[in-house]
N, C-alpha and C positions, 0 to 999 in steps of 0.2 A: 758911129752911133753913140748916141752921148745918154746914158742911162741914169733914173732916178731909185735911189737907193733909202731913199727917208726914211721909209716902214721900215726896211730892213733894220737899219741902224737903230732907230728907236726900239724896235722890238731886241736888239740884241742887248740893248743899254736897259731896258727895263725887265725883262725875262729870262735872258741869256741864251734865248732862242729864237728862231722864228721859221712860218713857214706860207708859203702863198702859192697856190695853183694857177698857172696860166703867168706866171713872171717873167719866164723867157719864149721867143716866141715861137709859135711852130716850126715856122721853116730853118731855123739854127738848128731846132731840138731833134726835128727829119735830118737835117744834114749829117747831126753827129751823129746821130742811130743809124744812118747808115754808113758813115763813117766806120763806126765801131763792128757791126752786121761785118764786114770787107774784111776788117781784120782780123775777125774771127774765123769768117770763110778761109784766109790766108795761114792760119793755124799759127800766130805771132805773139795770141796771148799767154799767159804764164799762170798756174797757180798760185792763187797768194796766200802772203803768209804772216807770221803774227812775231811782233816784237823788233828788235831795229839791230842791225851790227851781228855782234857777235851771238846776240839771243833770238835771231831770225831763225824759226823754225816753220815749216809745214805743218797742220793738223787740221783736217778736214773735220774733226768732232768740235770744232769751234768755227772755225771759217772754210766756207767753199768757193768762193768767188774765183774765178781767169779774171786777169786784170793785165793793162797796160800803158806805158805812164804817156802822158801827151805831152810831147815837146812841138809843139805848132809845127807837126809836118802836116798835114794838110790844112786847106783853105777854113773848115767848119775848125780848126782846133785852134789858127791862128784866132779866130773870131770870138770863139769862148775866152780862150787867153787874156785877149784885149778885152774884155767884159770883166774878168776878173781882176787885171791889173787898175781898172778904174774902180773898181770896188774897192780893193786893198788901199788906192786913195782917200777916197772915201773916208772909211773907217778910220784913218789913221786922219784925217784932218779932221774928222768928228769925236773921236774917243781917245785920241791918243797911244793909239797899242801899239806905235813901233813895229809895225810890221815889216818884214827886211825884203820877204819873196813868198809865192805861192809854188807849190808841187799839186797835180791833180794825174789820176788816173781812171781810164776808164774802168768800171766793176760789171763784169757779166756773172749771175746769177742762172747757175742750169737748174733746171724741177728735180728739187728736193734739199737743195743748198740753202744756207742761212748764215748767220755769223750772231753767236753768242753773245748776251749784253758785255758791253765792257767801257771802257773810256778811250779817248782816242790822244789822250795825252795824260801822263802821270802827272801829279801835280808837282809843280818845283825841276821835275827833271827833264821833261821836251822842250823843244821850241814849238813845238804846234800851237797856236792860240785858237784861231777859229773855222770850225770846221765848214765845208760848204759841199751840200749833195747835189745833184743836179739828175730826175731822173726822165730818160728818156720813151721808153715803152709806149708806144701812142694805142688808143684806147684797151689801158691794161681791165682786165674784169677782176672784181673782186675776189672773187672765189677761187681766186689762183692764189691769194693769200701776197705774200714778201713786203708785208709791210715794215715800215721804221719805225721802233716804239721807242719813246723818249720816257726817262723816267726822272722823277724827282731830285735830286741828289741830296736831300736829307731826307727825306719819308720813306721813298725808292719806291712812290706811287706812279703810276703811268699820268704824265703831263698831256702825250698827243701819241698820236700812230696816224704814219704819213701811208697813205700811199701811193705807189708809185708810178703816178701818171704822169704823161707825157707835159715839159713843162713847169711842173712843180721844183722850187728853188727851198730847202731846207739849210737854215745855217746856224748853229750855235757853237758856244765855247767851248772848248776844245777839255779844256783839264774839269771841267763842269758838269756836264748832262753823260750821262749814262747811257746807253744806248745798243739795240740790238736789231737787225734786220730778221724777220720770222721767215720759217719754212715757203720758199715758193713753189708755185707747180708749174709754173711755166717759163721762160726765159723771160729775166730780170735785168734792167740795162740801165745802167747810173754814170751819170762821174762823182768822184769823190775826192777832194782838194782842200788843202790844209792852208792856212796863210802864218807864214813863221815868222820869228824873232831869230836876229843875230844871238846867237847863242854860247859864242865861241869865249875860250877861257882860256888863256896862257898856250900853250902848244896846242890844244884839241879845237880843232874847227869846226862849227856846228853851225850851221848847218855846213856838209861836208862839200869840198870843192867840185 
């Protein structure tokens, strides 16, 4: 399937964000979410945790999320995969960002978890460029809260708050938008996928082999 990414790109070239409900389409967004459902049942996901390498720590008073990374073992991951790898084209023949590879993980969100505002790239020192959420929960209610607030990055006013329905495609820059997922009450089901730059310097490889 050969996808159109226009709005995206424009909105990332004019905003540095963007977001559209109903972008990818049900039966992928079903697939993965049960995809992810299995793995969870299977007790395969992991606590995640905040910071990279040597500064990788646990802290549930910032992040709660079980997470696990998708390497196209199944049919729904191969498929996102290829949706994303046309994107990173995309982008890269539209904008120019050198984008070298994508890393994506499922994020499950249990009632009462959240993740702190913060940035999803330091500026100058990641290769993460553009972030991309993807989130699956088919008809989530409001009132279960876990939304994604986006905030200004010079005001530090709130820009949007996504929430997290089945379908909806969230992507801005990475060392840019600010960003916090709010308390939810009910199980919260995303992917969350970075598109990087070659980042490597004399002996240290970055992204790492």
């Amino acid at each position: 399937m050969q996808w159109d990414f226009s709005t995206l790109i424009d909105g990332l070239a004019e905003d540095y964000w963007f977001v559209a409900p109903d972008f990818v389409p049900p039966s992928l967004c079903q697939r993965l979410y049960d995809d992810l459902k299995a793995l969870d049942q299977a007790h395969v996901l992991t606590e995640a945790g905040i910071g990279r390498q040597q500064q990788h720590q646990l802290n549930q008073q910032i992040r709660g999320d079980r997470t696990h990374w998708l390497e196209g073992q199944t049919a729904p991951q191969k498929d996102y995969l290829e949706m994303m790898r046309q994107l990173k084209d995309a982008l890269n023949r539209a904008l120019f960002l050198g984008l070298f590879e994508y890393e994506s993980h499922y994020a499950l969100y249990p009632p009462g978890t959240f993740y702190r505002k913060h940035l999803d790239s330091l500026k100058g020192r990641s290769n993460r460029v553009v972030t991309t959420i993807l989130y699956l929960n088919p008809q989530w209610d409001e009132r279960n809260g876990g939304e994604m607030v986006m905030y200004d990055p010079n005001t530090g006013q709130t820009v949007t708050r996504v929430t997290p329905q089945q379908g909806t495609l969230a992507c801005f820059m990475s060392e840019l938008m600010p960003h916090e997922v709010r308390p939810t009450q009910a199980d919260r089901a995303s992917i969350t996928g970075w598109f990087r730059i070659n980042a490597s310097l004399g002996p240290v490889i970055d992204p790492a082999l």
